[in-house]
Biopython code that builds the backbone (N, CA, C, O; Angstrom):
import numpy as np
from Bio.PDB.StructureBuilder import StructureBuilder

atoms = [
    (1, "UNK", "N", (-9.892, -91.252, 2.151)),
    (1, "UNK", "CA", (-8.751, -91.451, 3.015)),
    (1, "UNK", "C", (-9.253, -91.693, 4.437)),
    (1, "UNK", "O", (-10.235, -91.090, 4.871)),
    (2, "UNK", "N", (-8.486, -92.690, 5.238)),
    (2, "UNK", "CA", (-9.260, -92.608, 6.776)),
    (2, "UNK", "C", (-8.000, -92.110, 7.461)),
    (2, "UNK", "O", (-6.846, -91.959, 7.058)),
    (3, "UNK", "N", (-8.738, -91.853, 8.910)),
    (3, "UNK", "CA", (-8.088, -91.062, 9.900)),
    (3, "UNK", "C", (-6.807, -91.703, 10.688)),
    (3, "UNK", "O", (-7.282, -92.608, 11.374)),
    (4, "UNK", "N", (-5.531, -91.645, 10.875)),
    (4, "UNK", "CA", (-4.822, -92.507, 11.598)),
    (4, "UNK", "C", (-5.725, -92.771, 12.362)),
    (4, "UNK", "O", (-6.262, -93.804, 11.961)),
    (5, "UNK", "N", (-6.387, -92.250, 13.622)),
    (5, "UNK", "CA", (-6.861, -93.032, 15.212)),
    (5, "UNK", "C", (-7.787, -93.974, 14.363)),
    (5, "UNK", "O", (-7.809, -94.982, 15.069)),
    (6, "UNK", "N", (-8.328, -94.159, 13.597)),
    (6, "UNK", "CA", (-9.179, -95.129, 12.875)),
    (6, "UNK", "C", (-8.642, -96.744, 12.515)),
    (6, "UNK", "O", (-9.244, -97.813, 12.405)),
    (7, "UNK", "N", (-6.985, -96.284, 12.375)),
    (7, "UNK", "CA", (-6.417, -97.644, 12.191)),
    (7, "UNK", "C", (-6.166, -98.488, 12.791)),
    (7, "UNK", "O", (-5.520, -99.458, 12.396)),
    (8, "UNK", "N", (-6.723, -98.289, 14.160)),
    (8, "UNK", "CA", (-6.183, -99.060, 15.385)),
    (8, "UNK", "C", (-6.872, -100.602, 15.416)),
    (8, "UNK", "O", (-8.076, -100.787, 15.238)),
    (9, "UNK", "N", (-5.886, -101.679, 15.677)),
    (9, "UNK", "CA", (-6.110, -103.353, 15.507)),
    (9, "UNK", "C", (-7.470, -103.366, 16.636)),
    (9, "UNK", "O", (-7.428, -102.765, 17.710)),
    (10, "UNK", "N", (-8.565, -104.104, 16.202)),
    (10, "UNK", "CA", (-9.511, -104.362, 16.805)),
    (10, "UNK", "C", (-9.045, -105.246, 17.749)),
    (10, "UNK", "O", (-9.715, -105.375, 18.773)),
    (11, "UNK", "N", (-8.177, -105.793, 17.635)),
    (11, "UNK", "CA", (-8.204, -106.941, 18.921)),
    (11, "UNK", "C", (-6.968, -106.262, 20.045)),
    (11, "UNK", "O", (-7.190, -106.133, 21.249)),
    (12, "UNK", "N", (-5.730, -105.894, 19.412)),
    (12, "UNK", "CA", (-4.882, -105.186, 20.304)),
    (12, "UNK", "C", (-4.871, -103.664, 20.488)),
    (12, "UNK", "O", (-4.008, -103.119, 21.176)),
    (13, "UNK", "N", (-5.861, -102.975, 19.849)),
    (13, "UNK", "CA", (-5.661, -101.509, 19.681)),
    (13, "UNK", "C", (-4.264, -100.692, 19.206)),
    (13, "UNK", "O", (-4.017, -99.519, 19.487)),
    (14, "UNK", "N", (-3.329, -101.685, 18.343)),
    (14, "UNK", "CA", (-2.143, -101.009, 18.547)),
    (14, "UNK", "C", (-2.149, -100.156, 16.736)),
    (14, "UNK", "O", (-2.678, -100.712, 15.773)),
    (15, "UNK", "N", (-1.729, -99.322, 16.683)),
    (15, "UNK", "CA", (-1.689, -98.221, 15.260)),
    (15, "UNK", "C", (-0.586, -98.934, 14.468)),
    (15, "UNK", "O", (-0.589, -98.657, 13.268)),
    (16, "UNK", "N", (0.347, -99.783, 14.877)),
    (16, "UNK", "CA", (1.085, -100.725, 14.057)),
    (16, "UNK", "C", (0.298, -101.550, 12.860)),
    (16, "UNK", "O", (0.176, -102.775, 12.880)),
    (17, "UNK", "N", (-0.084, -100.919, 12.088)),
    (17, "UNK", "CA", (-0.505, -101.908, 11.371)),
    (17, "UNK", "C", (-0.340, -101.525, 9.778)),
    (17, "UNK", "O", (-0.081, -100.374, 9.427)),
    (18, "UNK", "N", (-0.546, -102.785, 8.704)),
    (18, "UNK", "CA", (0.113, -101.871, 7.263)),
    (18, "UNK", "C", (-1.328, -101.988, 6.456)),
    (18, "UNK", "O", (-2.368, -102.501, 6.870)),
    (19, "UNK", "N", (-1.075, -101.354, 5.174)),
    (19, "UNK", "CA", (-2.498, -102.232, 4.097)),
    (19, "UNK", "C", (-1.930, -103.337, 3.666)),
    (19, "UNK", "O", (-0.702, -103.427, 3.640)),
    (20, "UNK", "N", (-2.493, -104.038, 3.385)),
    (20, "UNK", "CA", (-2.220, -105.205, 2.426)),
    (20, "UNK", "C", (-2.623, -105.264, 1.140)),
    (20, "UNK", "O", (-3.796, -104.977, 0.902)),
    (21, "UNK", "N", (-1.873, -105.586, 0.226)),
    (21, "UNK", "CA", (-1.862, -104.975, -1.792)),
    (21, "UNK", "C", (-2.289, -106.398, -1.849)),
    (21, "UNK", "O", (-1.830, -107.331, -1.190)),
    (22, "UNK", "N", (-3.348, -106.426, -2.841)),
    (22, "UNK", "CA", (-3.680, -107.743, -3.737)),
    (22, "UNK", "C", (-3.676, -106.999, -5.081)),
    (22, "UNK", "O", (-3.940, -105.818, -5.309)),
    (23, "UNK", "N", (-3.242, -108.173, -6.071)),
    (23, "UNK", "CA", (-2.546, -108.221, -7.305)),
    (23, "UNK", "C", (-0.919, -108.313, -7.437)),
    (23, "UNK", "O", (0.004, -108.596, -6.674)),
    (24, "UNK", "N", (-1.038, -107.962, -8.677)),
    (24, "UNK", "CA", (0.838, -108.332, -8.979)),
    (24, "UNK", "C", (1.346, -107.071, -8.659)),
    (24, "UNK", "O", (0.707, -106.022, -8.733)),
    (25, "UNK", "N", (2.433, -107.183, -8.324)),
    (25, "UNK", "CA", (3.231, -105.799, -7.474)),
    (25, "UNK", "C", (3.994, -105.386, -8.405)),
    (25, "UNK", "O", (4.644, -105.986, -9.261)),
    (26, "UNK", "N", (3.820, -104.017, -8.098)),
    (26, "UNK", "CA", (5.249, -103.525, -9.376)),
    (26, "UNK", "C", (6.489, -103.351, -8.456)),
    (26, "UNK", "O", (6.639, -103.529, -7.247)),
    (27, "UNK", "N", (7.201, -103.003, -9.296)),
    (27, "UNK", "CA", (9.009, -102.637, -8.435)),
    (27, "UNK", "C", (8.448, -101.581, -7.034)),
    (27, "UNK", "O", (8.722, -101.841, -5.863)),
    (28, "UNK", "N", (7.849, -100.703, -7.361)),
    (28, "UNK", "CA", (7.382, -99.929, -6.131)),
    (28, "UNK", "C", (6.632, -100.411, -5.148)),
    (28, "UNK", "O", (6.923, -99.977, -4.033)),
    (29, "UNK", "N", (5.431, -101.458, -5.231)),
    (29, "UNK", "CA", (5.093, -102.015, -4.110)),
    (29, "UNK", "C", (6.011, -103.054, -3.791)),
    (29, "UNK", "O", (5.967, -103.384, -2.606)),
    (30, "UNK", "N", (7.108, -103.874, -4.737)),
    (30, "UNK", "CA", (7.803, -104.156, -3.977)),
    (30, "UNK", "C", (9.064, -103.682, -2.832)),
    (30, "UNK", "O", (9.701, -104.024, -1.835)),
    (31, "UNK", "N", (8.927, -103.019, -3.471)),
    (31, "UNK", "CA", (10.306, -102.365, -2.323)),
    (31, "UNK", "C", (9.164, -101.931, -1.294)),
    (31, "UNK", "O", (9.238, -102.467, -0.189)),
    (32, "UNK", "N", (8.003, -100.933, -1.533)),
    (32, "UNK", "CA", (7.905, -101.129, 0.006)),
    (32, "UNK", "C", (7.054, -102.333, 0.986)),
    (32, "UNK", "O", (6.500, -102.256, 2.082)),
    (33, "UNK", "N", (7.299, -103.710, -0.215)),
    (33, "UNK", "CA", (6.927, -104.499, 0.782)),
    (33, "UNK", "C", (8.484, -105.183, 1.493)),
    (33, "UNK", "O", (8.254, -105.838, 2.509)),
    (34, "UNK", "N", (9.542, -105.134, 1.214)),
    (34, "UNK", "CA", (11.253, -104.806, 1.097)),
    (34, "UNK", "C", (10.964, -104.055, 2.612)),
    (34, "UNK", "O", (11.160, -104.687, 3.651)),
    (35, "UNK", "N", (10.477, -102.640, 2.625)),
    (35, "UNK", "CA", (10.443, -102.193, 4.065)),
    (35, "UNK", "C", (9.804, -102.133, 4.990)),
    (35, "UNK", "O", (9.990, -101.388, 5.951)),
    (36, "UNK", "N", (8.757, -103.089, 4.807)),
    (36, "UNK", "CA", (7.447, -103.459, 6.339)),
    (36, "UNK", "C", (6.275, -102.265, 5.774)),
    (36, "UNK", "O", (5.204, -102.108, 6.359)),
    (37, "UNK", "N", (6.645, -101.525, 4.635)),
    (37, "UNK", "CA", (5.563, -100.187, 4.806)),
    (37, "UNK", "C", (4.286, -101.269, 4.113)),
    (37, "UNK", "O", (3.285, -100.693, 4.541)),
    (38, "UNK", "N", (3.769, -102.462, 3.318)),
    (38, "UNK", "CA", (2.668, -102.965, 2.813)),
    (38, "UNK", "C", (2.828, -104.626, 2.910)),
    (38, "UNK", "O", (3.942, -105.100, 3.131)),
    (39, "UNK", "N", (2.126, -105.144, 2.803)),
    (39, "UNK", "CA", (2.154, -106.793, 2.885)),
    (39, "UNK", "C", (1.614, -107.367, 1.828)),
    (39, "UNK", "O", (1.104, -106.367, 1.323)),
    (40, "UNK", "N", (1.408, -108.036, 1.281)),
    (40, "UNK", "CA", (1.057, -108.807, -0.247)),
    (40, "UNK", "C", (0.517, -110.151, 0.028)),
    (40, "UNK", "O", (1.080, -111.226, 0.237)),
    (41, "UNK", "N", (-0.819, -109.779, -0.031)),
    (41, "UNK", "CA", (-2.174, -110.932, -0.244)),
    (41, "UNK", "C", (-2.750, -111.621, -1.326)),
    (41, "UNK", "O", (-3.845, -112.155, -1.502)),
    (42, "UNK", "N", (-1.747, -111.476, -2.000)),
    (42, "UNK", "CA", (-1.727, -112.504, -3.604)),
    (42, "UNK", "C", (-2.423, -112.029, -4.779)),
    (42, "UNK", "O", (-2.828, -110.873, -4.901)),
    (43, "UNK", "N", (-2.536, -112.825, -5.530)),
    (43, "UNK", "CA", (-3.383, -111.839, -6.508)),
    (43, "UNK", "C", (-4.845, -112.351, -6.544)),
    (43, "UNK", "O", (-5.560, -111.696, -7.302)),
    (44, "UNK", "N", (-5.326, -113.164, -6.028)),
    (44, "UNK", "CA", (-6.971, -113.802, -6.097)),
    (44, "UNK", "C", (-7.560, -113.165, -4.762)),
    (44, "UNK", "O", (-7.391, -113.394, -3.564)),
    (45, "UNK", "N", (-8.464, -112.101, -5.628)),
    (45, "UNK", "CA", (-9.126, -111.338, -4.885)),
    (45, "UNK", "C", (-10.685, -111.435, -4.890)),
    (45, "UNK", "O", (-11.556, -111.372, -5.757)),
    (46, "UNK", "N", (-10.645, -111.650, -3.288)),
    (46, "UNK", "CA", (-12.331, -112.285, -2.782)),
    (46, "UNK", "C", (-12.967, -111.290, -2.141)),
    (46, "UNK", "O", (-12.392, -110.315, -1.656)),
    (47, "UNK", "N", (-14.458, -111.541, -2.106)),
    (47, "UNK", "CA", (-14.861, -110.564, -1.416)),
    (47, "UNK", "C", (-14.854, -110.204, 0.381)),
    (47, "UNK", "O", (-15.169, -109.126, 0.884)),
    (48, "UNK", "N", (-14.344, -111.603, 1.202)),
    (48, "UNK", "CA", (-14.004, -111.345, 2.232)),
    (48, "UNK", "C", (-12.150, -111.077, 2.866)),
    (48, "UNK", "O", (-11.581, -111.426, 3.900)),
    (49, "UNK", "N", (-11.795, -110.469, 1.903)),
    (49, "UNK", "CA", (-10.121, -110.025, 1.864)),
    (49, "UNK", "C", (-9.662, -109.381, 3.027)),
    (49, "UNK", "O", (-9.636, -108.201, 2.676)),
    (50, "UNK", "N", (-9.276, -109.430, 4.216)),
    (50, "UNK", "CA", (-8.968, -108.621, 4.916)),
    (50, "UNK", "C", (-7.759, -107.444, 4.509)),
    (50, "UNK", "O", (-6.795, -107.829, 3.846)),
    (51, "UNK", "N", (-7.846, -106.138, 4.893)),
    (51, "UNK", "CA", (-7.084, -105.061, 4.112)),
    (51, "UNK", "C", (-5.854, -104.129, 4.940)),
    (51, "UNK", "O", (-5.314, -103.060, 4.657)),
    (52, "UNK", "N", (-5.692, -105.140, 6.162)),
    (52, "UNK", "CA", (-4.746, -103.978, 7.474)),
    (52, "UNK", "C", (-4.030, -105.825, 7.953)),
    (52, "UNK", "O", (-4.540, -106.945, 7.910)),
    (53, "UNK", "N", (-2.967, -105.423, 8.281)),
    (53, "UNK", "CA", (-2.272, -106.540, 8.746)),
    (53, "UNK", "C", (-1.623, -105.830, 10.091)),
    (53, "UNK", "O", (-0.755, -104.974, 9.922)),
    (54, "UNK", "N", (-2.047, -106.189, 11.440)),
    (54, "UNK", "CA", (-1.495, -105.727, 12.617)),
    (54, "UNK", "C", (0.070, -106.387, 12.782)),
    (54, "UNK", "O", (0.213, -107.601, 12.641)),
    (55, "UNK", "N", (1.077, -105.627, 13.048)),
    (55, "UNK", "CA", (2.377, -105.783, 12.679)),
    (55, "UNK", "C", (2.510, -106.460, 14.712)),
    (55, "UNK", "O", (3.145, -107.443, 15.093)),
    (56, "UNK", "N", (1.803, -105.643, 15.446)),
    (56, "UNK", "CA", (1.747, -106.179, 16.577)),
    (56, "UNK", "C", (1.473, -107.257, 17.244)),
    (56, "UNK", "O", (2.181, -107.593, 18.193)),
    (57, "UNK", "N", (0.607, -107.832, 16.929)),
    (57, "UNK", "CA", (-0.569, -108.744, 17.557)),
    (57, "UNK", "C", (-0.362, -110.223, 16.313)),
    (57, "UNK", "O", (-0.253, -111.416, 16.594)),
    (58, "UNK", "N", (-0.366, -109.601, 15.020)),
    (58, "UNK", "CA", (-0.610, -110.507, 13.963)),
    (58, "UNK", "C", (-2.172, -110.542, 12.948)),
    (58, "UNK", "O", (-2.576, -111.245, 12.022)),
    (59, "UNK", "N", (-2.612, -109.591, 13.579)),
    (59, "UNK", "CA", (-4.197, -109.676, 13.187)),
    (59, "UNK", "C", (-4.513, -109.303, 11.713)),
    (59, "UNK", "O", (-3.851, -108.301, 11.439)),
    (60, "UNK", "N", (-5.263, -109.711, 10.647)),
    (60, "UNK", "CA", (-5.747, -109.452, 9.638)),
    (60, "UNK", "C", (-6.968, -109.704, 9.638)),
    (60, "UNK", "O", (-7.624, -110.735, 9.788)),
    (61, "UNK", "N", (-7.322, -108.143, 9.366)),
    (61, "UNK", "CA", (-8.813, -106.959, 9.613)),
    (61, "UNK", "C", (-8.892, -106.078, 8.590)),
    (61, "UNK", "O", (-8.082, -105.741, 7.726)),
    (62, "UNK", "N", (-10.316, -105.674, 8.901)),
    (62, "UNK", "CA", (-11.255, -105.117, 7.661)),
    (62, "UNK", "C", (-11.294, -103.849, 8.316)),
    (62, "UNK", "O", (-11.254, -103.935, 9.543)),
    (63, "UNK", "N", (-11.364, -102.653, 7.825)),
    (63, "UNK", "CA", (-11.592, -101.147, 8.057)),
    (63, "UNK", "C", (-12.891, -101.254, 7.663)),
    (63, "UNK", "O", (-13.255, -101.873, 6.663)),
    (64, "UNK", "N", (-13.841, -100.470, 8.675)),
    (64, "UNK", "CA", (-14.750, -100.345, 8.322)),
    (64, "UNK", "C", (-15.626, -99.013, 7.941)),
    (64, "UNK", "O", (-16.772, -99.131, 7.505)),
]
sb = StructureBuilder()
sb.init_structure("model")
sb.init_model(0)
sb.init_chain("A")
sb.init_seg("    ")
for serial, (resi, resn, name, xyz) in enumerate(atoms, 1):
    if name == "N":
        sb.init_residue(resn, " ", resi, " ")
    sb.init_atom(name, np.array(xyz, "f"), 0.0, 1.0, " ", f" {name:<3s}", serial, name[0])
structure = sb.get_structure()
């Protein structure tokens, strides 16, 4: 698990930000992609995937 202060957007510093789900979503990741809580990066999963989508800025970033 990481630390909230850890989630902060590298480019805007703002804690607004969600994970992003790759694969097929069930009824539960859909609804909470329904409420801003996850974002959906398709199902073809690469090894440079970014995994945080800054809700602020727009940024898609890697936790490191």
């Amino acid at each position: 698990m990481t630390a909230v202060g850890s989630l902060k957007c590298p480019l805007c510093k703002s804690n607004d930000n969600i994970p992003i789900f790759y694969g097929f979503p069930t009824q539960l990741v859909q609804q909470a992609v329904e409420k801003g809580e996850i974002e959906l990066g398709g199902c073809v999963v690469h090894e440079k995937r970014p995994s945080r989508h800054c809700k602020n800025c727009g940024h898609y970033f890697t936790l490191k």
